[in-house]
N, C-alpha and C positions, 0 to 999 in steps of 0.2 A: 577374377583377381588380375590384377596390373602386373607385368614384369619390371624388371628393374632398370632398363633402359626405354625409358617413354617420354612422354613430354609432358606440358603441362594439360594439354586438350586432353590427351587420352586421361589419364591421372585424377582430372575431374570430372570424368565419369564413373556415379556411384551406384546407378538405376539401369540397368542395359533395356531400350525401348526397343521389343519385339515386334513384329512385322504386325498388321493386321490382317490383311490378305497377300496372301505371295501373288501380285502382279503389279506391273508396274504401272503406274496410274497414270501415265504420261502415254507409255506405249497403245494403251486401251484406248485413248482419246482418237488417236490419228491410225488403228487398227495396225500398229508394226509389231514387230512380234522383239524380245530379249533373250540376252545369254541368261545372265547371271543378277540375282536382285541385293540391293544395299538399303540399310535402312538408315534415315540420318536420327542420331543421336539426340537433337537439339528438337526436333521438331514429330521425328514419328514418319514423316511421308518413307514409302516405300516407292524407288526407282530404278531401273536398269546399271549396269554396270561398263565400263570402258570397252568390254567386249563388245556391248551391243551396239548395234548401229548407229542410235542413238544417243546415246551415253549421258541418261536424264540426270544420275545423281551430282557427274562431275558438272554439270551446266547449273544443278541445285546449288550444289557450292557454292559456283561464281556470281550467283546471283544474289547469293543468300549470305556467304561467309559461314554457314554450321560447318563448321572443323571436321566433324566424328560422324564415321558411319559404321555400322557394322554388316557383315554377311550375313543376307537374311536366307542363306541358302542352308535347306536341312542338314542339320551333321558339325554343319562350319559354327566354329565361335571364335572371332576375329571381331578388333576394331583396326579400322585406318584414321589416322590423321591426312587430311586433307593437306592442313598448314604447313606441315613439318615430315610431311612426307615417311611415316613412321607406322609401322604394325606391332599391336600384340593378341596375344590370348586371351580369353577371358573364361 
C-alpha cells in the first residue's frame, strides 16, 4: 500500500517485483562483494545498494532512468524513488 505523501513513480507501482536471487548480479561479475541489495521496479534486475562499493543500482538508474527500487533485503518492505528522492512502505 502507498502512503499519502508519494510521488507519481511510487504511486504507479501496482505489482511489487521481488528479487529473484538475493545477489547482486553486477557484484558476481567482477567477484566484489555488497552491503545491502535493491530491486528495480521497472525491470526486475537485482543490485547493490549506495552502501556498497559499488553502488550498481544507483549507476542502473543513471543509465537506465527506472525511478523505483525496492529493498530486496529480508524483513524490509520499502520502495525508493530515485527521481524525487522520496520513501514509502508497502
Amino acid at each position: 500500500m502507498i502512503e499519502e505523501e508519494t510521488c507519481q513513480h511510487l504511486a504507479a507501482v501496482k505489482d511489487i517485483k521481488q528479487p529473484q536471487d538475493y545477489i547482486c548480479e553486477e557484484c558476481v561479475k567482477t567477484h566484489s562483494s555488497w552491503m545491502h541489495l535493491r530491486t528495480c521496479q521497472t525491470c526486475g534486475v537485482t543490485l547493490c545498494c549506495d552502501s556498497s562499493p559499488n553502488t550498481h543500482m544507483t549507476r542502473h538508474f543513471e543509465q537506465t532512468g527506472h525511478p523505483v527500487v525496492i529493498s530486496a533485503e529480508p524483513g524490509e518492505r520499502w520502495l525508493w524513488c530515485y527521481v524525487d528522492e522520496l520513501a514509502t512502505g508497502y
